[in-house]
N, C-alpha and C positions, 0 to 999 in steps of 0.2 A: 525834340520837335522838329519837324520838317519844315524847310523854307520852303514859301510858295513860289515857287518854280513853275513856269510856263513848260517846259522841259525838262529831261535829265538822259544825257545822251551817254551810250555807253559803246564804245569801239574796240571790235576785236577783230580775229581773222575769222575766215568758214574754217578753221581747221578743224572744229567740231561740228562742221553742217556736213562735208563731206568727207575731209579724212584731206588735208592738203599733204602733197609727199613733202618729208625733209621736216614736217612741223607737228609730228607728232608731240612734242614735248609741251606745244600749245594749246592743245586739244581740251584739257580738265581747266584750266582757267577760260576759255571763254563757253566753254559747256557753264563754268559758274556766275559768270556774267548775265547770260541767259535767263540761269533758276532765280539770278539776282532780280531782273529785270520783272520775270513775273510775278515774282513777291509781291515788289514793288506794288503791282497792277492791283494786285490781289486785294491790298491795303488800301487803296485809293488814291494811290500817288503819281505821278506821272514818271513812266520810265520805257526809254527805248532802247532795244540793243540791235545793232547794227554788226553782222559778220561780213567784214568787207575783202572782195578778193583784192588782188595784187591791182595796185596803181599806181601811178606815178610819171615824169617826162620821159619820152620816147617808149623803146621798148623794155623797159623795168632795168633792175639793175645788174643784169646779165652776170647776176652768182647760178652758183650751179644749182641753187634751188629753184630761183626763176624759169632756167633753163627748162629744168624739170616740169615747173608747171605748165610752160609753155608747149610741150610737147606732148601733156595728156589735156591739152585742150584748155588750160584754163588763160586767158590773157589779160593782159596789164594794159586799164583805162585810164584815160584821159584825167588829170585832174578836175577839168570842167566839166565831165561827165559826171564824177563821182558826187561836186555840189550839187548837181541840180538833179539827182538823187537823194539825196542827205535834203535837202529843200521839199523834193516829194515825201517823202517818209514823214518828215516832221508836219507835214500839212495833214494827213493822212491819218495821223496820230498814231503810228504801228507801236507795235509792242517787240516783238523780235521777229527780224527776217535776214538773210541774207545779198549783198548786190553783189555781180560779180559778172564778168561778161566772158561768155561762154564758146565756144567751138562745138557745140554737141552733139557733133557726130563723134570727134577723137573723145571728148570726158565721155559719153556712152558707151562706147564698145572697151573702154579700156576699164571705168570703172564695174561695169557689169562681166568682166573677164570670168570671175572665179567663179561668182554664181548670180542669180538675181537679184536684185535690190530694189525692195518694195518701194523706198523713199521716191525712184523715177516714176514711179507709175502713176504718179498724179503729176507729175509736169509734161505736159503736151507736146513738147519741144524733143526729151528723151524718149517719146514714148513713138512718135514718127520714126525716130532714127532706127531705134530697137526695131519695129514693124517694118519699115523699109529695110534694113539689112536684109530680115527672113527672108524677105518677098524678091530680093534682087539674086542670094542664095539661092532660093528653089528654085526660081524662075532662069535665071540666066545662067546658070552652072548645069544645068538639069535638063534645059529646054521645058520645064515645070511636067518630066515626065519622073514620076518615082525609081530612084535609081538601082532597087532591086529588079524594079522590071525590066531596064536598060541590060544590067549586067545577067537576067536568067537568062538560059540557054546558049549563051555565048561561051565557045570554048575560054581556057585559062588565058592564052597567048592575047585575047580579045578583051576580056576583062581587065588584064593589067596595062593593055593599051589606054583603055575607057577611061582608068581610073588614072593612068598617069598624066592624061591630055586634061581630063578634071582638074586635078593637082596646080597643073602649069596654067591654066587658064585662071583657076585664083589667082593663081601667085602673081602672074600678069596683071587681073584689076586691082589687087591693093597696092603694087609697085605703081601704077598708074600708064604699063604697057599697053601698045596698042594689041598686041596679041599673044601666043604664049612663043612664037620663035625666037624671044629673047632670054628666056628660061631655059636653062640647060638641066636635064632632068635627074643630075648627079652632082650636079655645083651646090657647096652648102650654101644654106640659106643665110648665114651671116656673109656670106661673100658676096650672093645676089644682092643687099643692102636691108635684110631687116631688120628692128628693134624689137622690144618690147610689145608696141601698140600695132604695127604690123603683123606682128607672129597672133598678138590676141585677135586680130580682122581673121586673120586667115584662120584661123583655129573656129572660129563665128559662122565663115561661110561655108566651111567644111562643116562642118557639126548639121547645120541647115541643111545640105543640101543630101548628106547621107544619113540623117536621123541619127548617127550613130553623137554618143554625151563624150565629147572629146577633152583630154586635160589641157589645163593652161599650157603646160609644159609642152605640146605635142611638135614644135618645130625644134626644141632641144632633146626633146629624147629621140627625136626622127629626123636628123640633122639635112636630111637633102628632100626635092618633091620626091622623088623614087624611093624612098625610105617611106616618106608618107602614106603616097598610093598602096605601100606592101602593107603596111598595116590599119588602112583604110578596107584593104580586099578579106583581110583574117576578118574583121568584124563584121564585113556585112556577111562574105561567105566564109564564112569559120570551117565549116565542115572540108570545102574545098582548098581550105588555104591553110587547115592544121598539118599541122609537121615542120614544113619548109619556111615559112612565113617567119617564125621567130630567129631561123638563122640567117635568110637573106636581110632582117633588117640588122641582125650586127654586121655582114660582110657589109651593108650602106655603110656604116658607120667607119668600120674600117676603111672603106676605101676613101671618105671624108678625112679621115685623118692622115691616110698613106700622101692624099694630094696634097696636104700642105710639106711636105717635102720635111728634109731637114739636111741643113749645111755639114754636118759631120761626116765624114766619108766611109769613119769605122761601124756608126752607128747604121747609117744606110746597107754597108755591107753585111753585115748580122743580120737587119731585119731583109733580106734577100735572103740569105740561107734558110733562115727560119720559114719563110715562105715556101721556099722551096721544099725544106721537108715536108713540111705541111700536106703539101699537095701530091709529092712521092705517098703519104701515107694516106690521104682521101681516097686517091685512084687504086688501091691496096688495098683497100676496106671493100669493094664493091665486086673484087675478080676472087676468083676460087683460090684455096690455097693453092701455092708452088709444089712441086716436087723439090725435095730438100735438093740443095746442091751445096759444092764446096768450093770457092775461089780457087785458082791454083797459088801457089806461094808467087808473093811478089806482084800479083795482078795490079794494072793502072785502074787509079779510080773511075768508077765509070762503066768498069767489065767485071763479069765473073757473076758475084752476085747481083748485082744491079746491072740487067743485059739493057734493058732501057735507056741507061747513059746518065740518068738522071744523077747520079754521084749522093745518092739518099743518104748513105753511108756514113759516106767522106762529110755529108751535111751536119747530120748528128753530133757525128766525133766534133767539128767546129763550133759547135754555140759556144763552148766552155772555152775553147782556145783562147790564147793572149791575143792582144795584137801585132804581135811579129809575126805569128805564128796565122795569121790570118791571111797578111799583105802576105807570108811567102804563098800561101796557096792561091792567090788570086796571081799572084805573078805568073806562076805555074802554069793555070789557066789560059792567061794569056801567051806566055810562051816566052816567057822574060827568064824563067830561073837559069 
């Protein structure tokens, strides 16, 4: 038998109203809180469940979960806030609801990243943020004119300007830039300062503003804007941008990685040879074949077969070399042996 109870209060997290990061594990107990609560109702009893976000003194308890929350928009309320909700609720007689004090612009664009979620579309609050993203997208990236019509008849050299001044121009309003000369259009984007919830903005306002369904992923697999813009221009013009388009975005990437450098002097010196054949064998690939020739015996490297100077040769025979056998030909080079 049931005591009569004016009340019966039941406190959980929203880890089951939206999905809190780090709290998965709490997700099926207050999802059962909930089915408990409406039993309850169902029966004639009095019962509330209450999914409360993060609260407490100052700015919460600065773990790396909080942290977390903090930064996809959810924030940590006042204690005196959260009574005289808990005071509302109870007057009000709810059944289950969630209180939680929100940021909804960052929880919008970061919870809606991977696809849509119908749950926002009845709060008024996410549904502005969603609708103004689009609108500041087409409108202010665009000049609200369609960017296939921008880039038709424009030569290629014009196009890839279009789109790369695009590119930089996002990246400038979600860093919070006053223009895009702070954008350098080959710096990766984890060096210009983005996260997670930034790369989802930018991923939002591109997608907006070229029509084209862009992945979560698309500042990690297009690590610089210039990487983006190239594979911004294959999809809107695929016809014009098939062939070259797939290998200029791996040389981004390469060169993203070449510029973070590396302190080894051996490992530096390898990938320079290997570059170098590289490109001895690129420029090879596009001229007619040679007339055979034969080195004369003992030729320096540099001559004979390779009139060029390029030492392609000499590059080859090194990938495998030791490292003695490396530093003496860079000595060599210099004029040290």
């Amino acid at each position: 038998r049931d005591l009569d109870l004016s009340a019966f209060v039941l406190f959980s997290s929203f880890a089951a109203t939206f999905g809190a990061p780090g709290q998965g594990n709490q997700a099926p107990g207050n999802a059962f809180l909930d089915a408990f609560a409406e039993h309850r109702r169902a029966a004639g009893l009095p019962a509330t469940a209450i999914a409360w976000g993060p609260w407490g003194a100052g700015e919460g308890d600065g773990s790396a979960v909080g942290d977390r929350m903090r930064r996809h928009g959810i924030l940590t309320m006042a204690p005196e806030r959260t009574l005289s909700a808990l005071q509302h609720v109870l007057d009000r007689d709810e059944t289950t609801l969630t209180v939680a004090d929100m940021d909804w612009r960052r929880f919008t664009l970061a919870f809606t990243a991977d696809r849509d979620r119908p749950l926002l579309g009845e709060l008024p609050e996410a549904r502005r943020v969603i609708e103004s993203a689009e609108r500041e997208s087409a409108d202010d990236l665009a000049g609200g004119v369609p960017l296939t019509r921008q880039l038709a008849g424009l030569p290629e050299a014009e196009q890839e300007r279009l789109l790369l001044d695009l590119v930089r121009t996002a990246v400038a309003a979600v860093l919070g830039h006053a223009d895009l000369s702070a954008v350098e259009a080959n710096r990766a984007f984890k060096e210009l300062g983005f996260d997670s919830l930034t790369s989802v903005e930018l991923r939002n306002r591109l997608g907006a503003v070229s029509g084209l369904k862009l992945p979560a992923s698309l500042v990690f697999d297009h690590p610089t804007p210039a990487a983006v813009a190239v594979f911004l221009r294959a999809g809107i013009v695929p016809d014009a941008a098939a062939g070259g388009a797939s290998l200029l975005e791996e040389l981004d990437k390469l060169e993203a990685v070449l510029q973070r450098g590396t302190g080894d002097n051996v490992v530096r010196a390898r990938v320079t040879m290997r570059l170098q054949s590289l490109l001895a064998k690129w420029n090879e690939s596009d001229e007619p074949e040679p007339a055979a020739t034969v080195a004369p015996a003992g030729a320096e490297a540099g001559t004979g077969a390779d009139p060029a100077g390029t030492g392609a040769d000499d590059v080859a025979q090194l990938q495998d070399a030791s490292d003695e056998e490396l530093f003496a030909f860079i000595n060599k080079g210099l004029g040290r042996a």
